[in-house]
N, C-alpha and C positions, 0 to 999 in steps of 0.2 A: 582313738582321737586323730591320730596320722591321717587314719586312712580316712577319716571325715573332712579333715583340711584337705586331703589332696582333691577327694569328689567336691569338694566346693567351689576351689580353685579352677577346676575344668569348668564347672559349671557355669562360672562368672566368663572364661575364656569362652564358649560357646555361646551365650549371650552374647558377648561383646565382638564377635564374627558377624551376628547378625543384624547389630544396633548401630556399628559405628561405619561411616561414612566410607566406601571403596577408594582406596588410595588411588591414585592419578596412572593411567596406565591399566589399570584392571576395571576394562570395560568390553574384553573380548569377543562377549557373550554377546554385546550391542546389534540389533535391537532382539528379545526375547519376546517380546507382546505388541501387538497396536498401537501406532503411535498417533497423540492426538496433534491437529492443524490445525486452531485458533485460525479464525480470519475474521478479523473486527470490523468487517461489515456484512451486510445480512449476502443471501444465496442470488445469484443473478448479476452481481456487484464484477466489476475487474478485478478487483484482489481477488475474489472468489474461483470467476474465471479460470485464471494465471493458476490458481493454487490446485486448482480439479486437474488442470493440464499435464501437472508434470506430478500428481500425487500417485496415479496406478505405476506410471513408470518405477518412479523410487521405492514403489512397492515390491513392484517384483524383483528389481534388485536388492532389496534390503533381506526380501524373503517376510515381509511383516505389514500388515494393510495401516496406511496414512490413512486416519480418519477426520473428515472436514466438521467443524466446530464451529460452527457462523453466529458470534456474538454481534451482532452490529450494536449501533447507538453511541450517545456522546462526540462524535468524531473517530470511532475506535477506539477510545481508550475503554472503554466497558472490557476487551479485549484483551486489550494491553495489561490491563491491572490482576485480568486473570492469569497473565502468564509469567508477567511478576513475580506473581504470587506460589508461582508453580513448583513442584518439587526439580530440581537443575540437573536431571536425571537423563535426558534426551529423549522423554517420551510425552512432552507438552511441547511444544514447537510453535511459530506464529508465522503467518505470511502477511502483511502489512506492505501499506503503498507509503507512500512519503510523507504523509500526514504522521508518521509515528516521528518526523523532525519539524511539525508545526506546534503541535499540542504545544509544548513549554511555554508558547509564546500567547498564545492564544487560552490557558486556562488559567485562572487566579494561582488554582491550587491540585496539583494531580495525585492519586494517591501510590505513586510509585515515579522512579528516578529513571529520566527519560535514557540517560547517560551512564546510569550508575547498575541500572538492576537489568541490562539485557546486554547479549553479547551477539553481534553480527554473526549472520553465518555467509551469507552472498546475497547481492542483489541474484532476482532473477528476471525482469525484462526494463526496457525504457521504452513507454507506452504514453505517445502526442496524447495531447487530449485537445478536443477538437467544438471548436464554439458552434454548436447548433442553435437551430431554429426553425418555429413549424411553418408550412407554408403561407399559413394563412396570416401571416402577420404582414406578409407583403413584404418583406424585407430582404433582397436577393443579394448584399454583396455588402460587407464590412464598412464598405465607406458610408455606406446606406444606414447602417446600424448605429453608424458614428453621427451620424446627420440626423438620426430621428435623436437621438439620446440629446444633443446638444440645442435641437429647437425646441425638447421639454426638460427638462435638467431635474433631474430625481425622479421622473418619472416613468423611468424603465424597471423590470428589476430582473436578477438572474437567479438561477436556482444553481445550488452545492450539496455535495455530500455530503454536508453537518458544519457549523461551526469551528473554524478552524482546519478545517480537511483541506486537502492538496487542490484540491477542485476549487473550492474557495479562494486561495493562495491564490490561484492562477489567474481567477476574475479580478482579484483585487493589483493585481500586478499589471494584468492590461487596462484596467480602471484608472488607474496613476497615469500608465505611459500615456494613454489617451485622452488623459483629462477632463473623464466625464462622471457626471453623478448617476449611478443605477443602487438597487437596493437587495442584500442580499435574504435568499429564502433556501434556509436551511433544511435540506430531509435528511432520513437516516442511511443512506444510500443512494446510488443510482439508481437503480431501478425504479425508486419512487421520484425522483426528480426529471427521468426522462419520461415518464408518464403526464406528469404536469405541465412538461415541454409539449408534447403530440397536443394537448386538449387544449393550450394557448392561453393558458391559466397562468403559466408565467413564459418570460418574453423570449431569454437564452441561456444556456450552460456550456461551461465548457466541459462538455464530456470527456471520461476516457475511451478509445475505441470501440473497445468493445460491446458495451452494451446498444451502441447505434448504429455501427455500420452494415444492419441488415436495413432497418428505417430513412437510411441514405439512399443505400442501393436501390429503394423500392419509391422511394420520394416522397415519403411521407417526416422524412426533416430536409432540410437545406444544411448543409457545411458550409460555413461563412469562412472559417478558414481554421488552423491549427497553430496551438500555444508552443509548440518545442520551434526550438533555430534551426531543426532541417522541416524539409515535407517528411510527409509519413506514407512507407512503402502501401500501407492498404488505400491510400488516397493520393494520391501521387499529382492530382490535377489542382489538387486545393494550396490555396496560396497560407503561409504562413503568416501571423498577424504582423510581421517585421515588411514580409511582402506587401502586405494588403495597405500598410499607411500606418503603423503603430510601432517602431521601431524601439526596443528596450523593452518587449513585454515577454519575453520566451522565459519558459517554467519547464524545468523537467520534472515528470510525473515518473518513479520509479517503483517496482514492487520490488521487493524481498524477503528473505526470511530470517530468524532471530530466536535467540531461545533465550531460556534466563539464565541470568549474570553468571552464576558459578557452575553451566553446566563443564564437564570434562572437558579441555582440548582436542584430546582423540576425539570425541563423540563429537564437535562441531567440527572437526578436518573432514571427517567422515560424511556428516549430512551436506557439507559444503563439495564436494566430491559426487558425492550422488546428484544431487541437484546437476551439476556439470553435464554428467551421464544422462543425465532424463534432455535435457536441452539438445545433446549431441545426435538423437533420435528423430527419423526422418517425420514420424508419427508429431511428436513435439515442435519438429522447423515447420511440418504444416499447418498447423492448429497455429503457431503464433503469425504467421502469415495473415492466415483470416483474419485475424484479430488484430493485426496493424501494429503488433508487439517484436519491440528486437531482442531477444535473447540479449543477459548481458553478467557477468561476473565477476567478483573478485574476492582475492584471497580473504578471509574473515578478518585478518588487522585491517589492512586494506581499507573493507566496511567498516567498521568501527570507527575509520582514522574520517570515511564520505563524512557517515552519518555526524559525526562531532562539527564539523563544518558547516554540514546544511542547517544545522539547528542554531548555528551561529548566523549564519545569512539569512535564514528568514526569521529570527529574532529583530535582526533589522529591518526589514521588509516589513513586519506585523506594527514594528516601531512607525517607519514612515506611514502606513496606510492609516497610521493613526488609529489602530482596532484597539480596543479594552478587553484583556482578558475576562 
């Protein structure tokens, strides 16, 4: 009988090695498999982008392939709620633009805690986004866009990344500063809303860089001007909307990354380190170059302490524009 109790004893101890949660600190082995990149919006998108940029790099340093995971829809949160949901393990990760501090304000009801169930790891760039427009609309310069919107008042409309998204944000903020009525048209990303821009089916977006600074350079959009308070190094001749005649409308549009709420410490010091390392590569300062992107980081409380702020100021902002969840 002894010797039954003791083989039980082990056996219940060997079980519970492999059931119960790794204590804080024994995560060594970090990363042993693939790791998945959630980017809640579809492929072609800036978070997308940003996220393809610096994923090989962290790969080879980690020793383990960053695999991209593009849920788009809802605004991101389709995404979001995935990674939530996720085991806190460091092997579900997210790269999200700034819409992951609009949502609260902008859905009735989300099915995860914007605040509560995700833990910063670092921004990784601040990316202008930039009010285009196709050429055929005849419209070559902000003051122009402001003069057509104010002799038809509701009669313009702009296209967004979805409902609540950072792109949206941004239109609704220069909307206020400038005091004019236009109507918004929700896609599930950029790439489908700068599509609908080129064919003139809707009127302007403020884009993030990337997905148009080939369709500038070739002249098949116009850049009326950019939403961030500086110029943006990939456009450098474009006036910003503070320049152009609409002063108090600057948005900053930023990407980063996130994982959920109770992954280890080590394991977010670590991806927030590596991210560092992939940015610090001449391969990475080029690529974000083109792309009109500044590398940008901070410690993970750091982000935690942005993102609890942003989601407090544009609570107010969603308040003033007067939008309903």
């Amino acid at each position: 009988m002894q010797v039954l109790r003791c083989a039980a004893v082990a056996t219940l101890a060997w079980l519970a090695a492999f059931t119960q949660p790794p204590a804080h600190g024994q995560t060594s082995d970090y990363p042993n498999r693939p790791i998945r990149v959630v980017v809640p919006f579809p492929a072609g998108s800036t978070t997308d982008i940003i996220a393809r940029a610096i994923a090989d790099k962290m790969g080879a340093s980690l020793g383990q392939t960053l695999v991209i995971d593009n849920r788009g829809g809802a605004s991101g949160t389709i995404g979001q709620a995935l990674v939530a949901a996720a085991a806190p393990d460091g092997y579900t990760i997210m790269v999200h633009s700034s819409s992951h501090t609009v949502s609260p304000s902008t859905f009735a009801k989300l099915p995860f805690d914007t605040l509560g169930d995700f833990a910063g790891i670092t921004p990784i760039s601040s990316t202008p986004n930039v009010l285009v427009i196709a050429p055929s609309k005849n419209i070559k310069t902000l003051p122009a866009l402001l003069a057509a919107a104010k002799a038809q008042p509701g009669k313009l409309n702009y296209a967004s990344a979805g409902q609540g998204s950072a792109t949206h944000l941004n239109a609704e903020k220069f909307k206020m500063a400038a005091a004019i009525e236009a109507t918004n048209i929700p896609f599930k990303g950029s790439a489908e809303a700068v599509t609908e821009i080129l064919a003139g089916r809707v009127d302007y977006y403020f884009s993030p860089i990337a997905p148009v600074i080939g369709q500038i350079r070739e002249g098949q959009l116009l850049a009326l001007a950019v939403g961030s308070p500086r110029r943006a190094s990939a456009l450098p001749d474009v006036p910003t909307t503070a320049e152009a005649g609409v002063p108090g409308s600057e948005f900053n549009f930023w990407i980063g990354m996130m994982a959920p709420a109770k992954t280890p410490r080590d394991i977010v010091r670590r991806l927030h380190d590596e991210v560092a390392k992939a940015l610090a590569t001449p391969e990475v300062k080029a690529r974000f170059a083109s792309l009109g992107a500044d590398a940008w980081t901070l410690q993970p409380e750091q982000f935690d302490a942005y993102i609890r702020d942003e989601v407090a100021s544009n609570a107010r902002l969603v308040k003033a524009a007067g939008l309903a969840p």
